[in-house]
ROKOLTI-938152 format. One record per residue: residue number from 0; chain; x, y, z of N, C-alpha, C in turn. Coordinates in nm, 3 decimals, m for minus. Each point is the difference from the previous one (the first is absolute). Layout:
! ROKOLTI-938152
<NUM; "A"; <X; Y; Z>; <X; Y; Z>; <X; Y; Z>>
...
//
This chain:
! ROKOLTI-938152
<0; "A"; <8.799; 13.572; 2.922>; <m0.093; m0.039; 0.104>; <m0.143; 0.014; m0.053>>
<1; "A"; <m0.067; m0.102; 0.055>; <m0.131; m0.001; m0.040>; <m0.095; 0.077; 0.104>>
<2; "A"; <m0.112; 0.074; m0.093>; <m0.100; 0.059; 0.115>; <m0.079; m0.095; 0.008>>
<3; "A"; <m0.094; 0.095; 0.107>; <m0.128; m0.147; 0.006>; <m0.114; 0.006; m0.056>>
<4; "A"; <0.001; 0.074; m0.104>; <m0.091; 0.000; m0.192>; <0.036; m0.173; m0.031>>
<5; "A"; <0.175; 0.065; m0.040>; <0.046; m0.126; m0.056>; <m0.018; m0.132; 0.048>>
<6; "A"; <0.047; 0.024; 0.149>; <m0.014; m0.138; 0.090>; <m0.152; m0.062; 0.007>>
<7; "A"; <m0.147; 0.061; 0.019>; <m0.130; m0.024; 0.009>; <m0.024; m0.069; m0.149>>
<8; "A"; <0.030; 0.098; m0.131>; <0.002; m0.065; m0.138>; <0.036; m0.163; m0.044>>
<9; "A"; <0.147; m0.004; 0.167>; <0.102; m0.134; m0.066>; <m0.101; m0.075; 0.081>>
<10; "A"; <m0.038; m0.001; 0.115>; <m0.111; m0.071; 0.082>; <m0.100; m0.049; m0.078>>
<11; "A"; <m0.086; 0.108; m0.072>; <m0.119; m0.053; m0.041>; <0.014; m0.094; m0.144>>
<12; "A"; <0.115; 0.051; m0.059>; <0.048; m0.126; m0.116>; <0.021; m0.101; 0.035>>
<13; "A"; <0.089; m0.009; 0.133>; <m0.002; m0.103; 0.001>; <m0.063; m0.105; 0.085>>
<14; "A"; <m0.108; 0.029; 0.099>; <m0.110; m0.057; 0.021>; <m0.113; m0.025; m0.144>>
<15; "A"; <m0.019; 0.093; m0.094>; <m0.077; m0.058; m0.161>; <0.098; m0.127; m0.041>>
<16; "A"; <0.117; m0.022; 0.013>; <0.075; m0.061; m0.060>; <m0.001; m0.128; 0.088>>
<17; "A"; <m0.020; m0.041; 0.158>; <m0.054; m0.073; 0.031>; <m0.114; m0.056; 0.006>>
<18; "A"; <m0.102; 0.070; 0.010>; <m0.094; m0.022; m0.067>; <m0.017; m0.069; m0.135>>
<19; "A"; <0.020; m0.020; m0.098>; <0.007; m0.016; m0.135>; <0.108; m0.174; 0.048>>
<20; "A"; <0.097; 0.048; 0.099>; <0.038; m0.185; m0.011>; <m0.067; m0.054; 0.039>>
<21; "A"; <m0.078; 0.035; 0.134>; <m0.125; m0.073; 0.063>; <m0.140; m0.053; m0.106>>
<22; "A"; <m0.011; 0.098; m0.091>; <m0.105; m0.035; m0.058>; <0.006; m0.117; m0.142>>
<23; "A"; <0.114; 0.068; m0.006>; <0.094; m0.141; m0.113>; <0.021; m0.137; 0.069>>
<24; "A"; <0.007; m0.019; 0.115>; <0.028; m0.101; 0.090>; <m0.148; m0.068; m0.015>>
<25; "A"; <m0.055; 0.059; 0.111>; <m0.150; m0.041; m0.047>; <m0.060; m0.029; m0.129>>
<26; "A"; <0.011; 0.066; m0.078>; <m0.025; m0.075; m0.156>; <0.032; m0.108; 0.003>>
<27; "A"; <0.174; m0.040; m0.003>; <0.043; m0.118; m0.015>; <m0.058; m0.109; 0.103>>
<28; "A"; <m0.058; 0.030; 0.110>; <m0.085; m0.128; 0.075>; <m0.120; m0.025; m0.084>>
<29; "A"; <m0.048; 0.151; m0.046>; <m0.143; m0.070; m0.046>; <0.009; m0.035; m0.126>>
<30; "A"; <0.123; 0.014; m0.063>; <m0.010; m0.054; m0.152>; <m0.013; m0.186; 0.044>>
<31; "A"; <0.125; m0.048; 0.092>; <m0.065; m0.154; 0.038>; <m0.108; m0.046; 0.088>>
<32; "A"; <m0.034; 0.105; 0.050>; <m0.161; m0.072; 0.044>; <m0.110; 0.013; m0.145>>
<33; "A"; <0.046; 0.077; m0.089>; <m0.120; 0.029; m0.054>; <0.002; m0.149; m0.117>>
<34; "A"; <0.169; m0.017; m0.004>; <0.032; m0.132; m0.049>; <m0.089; m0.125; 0.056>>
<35; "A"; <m0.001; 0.012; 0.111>; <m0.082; m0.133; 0.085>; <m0.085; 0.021; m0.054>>
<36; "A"; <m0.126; 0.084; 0.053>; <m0.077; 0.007; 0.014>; <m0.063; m0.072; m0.136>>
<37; "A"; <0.050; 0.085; m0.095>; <m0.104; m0.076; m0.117>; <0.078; m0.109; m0.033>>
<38; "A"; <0.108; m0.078; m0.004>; <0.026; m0.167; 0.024>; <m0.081; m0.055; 0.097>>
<39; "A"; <m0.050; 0.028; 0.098>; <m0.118; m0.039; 0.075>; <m0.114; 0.048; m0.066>>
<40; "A"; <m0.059; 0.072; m0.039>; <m0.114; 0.045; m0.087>; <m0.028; m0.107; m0.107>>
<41; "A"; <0.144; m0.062; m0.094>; <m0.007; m0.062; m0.105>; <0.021; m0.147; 0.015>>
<42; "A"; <m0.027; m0.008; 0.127>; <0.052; m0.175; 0.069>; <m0.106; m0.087; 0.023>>
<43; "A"; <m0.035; m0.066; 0.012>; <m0.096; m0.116; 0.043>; <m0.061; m0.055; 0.095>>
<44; "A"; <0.046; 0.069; 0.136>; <m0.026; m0.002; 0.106>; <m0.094; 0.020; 0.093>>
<45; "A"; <m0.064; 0.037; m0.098>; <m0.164; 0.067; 0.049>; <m0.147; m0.143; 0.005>>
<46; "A"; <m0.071; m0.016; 0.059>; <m0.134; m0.074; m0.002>; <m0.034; 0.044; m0.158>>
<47; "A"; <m0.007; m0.093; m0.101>; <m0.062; 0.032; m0.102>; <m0.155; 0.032; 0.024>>
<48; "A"; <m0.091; m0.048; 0.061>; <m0.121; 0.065; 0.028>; <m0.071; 0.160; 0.064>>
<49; "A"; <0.127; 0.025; 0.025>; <m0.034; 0.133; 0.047>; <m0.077; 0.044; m0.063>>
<50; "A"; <m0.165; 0.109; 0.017>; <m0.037; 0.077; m0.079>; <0.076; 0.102; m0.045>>
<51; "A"; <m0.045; 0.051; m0.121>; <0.091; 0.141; m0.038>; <0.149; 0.013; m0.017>>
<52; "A"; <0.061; m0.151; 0.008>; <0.166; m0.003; 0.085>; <0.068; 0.074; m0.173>>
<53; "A"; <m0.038; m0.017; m0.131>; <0.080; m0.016; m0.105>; <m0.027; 0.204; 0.002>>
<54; "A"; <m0.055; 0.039; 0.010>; <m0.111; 0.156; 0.013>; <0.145; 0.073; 0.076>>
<55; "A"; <m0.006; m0.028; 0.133>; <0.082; 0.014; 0.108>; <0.106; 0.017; m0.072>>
<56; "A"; <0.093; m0.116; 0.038>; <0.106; 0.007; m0.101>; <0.014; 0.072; m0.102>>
<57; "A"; <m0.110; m0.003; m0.115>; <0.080; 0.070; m0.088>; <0.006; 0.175; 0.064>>
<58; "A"; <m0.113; 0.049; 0.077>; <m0.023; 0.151; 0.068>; <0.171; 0.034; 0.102>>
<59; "A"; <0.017; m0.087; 0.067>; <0.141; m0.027; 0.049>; <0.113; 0.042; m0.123>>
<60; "A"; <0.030; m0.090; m0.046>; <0.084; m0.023; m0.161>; <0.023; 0.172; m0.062>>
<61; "A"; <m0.129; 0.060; m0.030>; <0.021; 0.128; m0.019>; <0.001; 0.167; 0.048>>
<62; "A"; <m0.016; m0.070; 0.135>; <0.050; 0.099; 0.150>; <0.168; 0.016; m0.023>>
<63; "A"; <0.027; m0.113; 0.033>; <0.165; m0.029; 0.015>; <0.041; 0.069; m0.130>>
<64; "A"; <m0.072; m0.007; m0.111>; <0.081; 0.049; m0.136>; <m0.011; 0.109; 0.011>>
<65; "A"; <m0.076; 0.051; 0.008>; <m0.036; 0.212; 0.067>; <0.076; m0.030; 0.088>>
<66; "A"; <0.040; m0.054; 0.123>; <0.087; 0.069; 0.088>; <0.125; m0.014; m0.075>>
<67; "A"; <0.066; m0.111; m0.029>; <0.114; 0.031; m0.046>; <0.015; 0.064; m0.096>>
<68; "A"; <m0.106; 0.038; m0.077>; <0.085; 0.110; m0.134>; <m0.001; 0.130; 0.088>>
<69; "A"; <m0.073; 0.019; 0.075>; <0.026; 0.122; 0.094>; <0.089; 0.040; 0.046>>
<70; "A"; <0.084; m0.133; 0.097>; <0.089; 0.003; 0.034>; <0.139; 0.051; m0.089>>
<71; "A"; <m0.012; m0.123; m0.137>; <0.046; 0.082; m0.085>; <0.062; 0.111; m0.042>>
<72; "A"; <m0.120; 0.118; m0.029>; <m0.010; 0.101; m0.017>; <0.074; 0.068; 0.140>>
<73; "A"; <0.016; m0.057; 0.082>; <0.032; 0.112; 0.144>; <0.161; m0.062; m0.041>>
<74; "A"; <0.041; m0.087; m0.013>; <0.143; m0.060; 0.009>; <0.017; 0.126; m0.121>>
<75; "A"; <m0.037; m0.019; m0.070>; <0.070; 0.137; m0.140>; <0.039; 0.126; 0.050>>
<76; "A"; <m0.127; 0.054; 0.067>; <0.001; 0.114; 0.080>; <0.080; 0.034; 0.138>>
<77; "A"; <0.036; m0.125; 0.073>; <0.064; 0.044; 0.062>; <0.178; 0.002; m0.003>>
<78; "A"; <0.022; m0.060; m0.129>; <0.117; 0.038; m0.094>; <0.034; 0.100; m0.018>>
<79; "A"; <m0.104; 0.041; m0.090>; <m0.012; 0.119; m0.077>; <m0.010; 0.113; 0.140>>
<80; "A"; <m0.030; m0.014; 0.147>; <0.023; 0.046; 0.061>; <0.150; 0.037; 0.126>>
<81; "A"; <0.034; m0.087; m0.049>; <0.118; m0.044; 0.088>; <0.111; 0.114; m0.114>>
<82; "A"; <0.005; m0.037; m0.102>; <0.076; 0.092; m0.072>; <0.015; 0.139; 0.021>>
<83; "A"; <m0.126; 0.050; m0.059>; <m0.063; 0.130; 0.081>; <0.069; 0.057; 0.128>>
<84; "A"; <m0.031; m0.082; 0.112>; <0.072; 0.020; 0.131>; <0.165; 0.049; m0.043>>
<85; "A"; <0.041; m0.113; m0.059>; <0.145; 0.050; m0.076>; <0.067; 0.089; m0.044>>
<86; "A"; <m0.078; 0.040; m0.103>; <m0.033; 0.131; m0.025>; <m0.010; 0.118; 0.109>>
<87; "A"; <m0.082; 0.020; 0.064>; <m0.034; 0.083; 0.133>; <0.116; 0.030; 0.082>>
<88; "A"; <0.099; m0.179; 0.047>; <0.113; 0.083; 0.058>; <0.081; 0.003; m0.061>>
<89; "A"; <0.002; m0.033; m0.138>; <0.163; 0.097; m0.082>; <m0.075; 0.209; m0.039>>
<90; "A"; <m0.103; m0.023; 0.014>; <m0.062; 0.193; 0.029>; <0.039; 0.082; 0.101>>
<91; "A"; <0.068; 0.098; m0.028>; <0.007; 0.053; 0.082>; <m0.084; 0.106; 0.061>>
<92; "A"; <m0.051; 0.077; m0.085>; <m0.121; 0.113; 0.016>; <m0.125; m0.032; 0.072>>
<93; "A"; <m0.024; m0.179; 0.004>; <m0.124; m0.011; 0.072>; <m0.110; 0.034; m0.109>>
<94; "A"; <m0.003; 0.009; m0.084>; <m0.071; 0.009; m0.095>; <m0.045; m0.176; m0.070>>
<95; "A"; <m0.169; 0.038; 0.014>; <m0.078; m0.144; m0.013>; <m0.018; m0.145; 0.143>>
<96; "A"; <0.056; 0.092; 0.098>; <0.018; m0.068; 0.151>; <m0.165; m0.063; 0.027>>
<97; "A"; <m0.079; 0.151; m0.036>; <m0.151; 0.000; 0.019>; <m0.064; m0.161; m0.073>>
<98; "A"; <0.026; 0.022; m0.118>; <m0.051; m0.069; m0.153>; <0.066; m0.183; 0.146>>
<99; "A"; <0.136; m0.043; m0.024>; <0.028; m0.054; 0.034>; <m0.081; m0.082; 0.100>>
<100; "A"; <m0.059; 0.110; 0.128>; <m0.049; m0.031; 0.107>; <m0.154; m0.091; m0.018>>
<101; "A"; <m0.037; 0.092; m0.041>; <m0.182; m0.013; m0.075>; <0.029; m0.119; m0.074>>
<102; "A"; <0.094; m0.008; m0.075>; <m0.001; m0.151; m0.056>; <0.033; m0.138; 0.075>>
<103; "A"; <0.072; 0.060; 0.087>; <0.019; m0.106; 0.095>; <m0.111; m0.062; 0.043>>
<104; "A"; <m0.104; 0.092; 0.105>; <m0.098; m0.022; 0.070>; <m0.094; m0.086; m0.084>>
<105; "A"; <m0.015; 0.019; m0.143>; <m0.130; m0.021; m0.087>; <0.042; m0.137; m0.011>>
<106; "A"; <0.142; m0.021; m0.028>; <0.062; m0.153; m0.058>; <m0.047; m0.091; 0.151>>
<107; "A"; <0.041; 0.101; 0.154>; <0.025; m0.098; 0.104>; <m0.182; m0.067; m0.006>>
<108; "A"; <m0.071; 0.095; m0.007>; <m0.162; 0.005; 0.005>; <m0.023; m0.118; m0.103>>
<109; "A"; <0.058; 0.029; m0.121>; <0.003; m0.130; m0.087>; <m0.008; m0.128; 0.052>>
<110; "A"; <0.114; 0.015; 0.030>; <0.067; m0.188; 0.080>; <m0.067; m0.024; 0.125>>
<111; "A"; <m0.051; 0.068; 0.028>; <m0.094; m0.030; 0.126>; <m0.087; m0.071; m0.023>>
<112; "A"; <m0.064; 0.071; m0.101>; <m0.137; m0.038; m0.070>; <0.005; m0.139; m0.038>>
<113; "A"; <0.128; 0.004; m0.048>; <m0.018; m0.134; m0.129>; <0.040; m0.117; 0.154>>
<114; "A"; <0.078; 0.003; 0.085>; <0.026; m0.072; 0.075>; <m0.136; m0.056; 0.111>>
<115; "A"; <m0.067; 0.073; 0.003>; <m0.130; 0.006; 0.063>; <m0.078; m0.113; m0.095>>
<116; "A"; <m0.001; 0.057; m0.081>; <m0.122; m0.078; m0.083>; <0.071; m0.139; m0.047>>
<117; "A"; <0.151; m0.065; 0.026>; <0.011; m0.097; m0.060>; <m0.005; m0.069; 0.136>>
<118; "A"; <m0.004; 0.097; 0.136>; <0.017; m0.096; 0.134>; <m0.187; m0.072; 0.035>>
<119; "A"; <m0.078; 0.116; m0.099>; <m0.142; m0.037; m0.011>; <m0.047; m0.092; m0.062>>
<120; "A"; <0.095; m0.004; m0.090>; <m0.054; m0.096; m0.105>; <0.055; m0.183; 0.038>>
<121; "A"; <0.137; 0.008; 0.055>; <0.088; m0.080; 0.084>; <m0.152; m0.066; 0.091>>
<122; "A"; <m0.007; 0.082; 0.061>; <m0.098; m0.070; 0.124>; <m0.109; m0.062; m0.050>>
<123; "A"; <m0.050; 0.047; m0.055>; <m0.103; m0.051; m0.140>; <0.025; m0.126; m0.006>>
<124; "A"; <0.092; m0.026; m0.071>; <0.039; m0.100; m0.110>; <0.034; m0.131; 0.123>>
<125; "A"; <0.092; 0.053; 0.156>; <0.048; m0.119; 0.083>; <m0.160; m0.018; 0.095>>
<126; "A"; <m0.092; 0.122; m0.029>; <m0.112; m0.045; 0.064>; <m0.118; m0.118; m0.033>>
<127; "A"; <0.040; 0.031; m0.128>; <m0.130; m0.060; m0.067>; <0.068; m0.152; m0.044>>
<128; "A"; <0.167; 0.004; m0.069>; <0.071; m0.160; m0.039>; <m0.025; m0.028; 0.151>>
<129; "A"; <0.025; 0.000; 0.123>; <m0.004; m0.079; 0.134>; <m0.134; m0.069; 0.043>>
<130; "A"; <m0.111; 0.026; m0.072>; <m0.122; m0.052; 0.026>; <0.021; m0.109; m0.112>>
<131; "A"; <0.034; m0.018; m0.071>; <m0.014; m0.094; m0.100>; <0.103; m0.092; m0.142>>
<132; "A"; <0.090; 0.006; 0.143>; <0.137; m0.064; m0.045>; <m0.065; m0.157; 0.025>>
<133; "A"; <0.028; m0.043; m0.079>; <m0.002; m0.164; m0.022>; <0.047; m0.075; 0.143>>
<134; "A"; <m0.077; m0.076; 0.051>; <0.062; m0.087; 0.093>; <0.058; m0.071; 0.055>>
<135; "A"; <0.113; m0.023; 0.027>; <0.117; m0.119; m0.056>; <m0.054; m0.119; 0.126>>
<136; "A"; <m0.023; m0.134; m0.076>; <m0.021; m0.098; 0.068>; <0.063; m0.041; 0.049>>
<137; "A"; <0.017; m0.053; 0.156>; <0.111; m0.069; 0.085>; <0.045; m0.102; m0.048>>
<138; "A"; <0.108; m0.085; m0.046>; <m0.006; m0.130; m0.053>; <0.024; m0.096; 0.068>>
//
């Protein structure tokens, strides 16, 4: 029989362990928006007269590349975290529960971050292409 050390321990693993699918999930949406986005970035669709439009673009172009190597970097980590967790419940002593926890929070704080700034950068990019998408003539 399990106490409720054990039982609170199996809880909080495995809420980290949902967590970590949720955030893997989300990656995988923004890995294909981030796909669009710059196939729209690299498309033709724009008023060639725009001032500044080639500037833009390229400032765009290397947002998206910082976010996704970011992202990146968090997909590794939250591997390399998910294992860990693994680890934790084949332990029995509860030893490194702490370490575990603190890493959790820093990774969740991570993906926040990075999700924030690509939903910033997102708005950006559909704010500014919607003023100056090419006009399609009625025929």
């Amino acid at each position: 029989m399990k106490n409720k050390t054990e039982e609170s321990k199996l809880d909080a693993l495995e809420k980290f362990h949902l967590d970590s699918q949720q955030w893997k999930s989300s990656f995988h949406l923004m890995k294909d928006e981030l796909l669009f986005i710059e196939e729209l970035l690299h498309s033709y669709v724009f008023e060639p007269d725009t001032p500044n439009l080639f500037e833009r673009l390229q400032d765009y172009l290397e947002r998206l590349k910082t976010v996704n190597e970011y992202k990146t970097r968090l997909e590794g980590q939250i591997v390399q975290h998910e294992n860990k967790l693994g680890g934790a419940l084949e332990c029995k002593d509860g030893q490194g529960d702490e370490d575990v926890q603190a890493e959790h929070q820093q990774l969740k704080a991570n993906v926040v971050n990075c999700l924030q700034q690509f939903q910033i950068l997102k708005s950006e990019v559909f704010n500014y292409a919607g003023g100056i998408l090419k006009k399609r003539r009625p025929d």
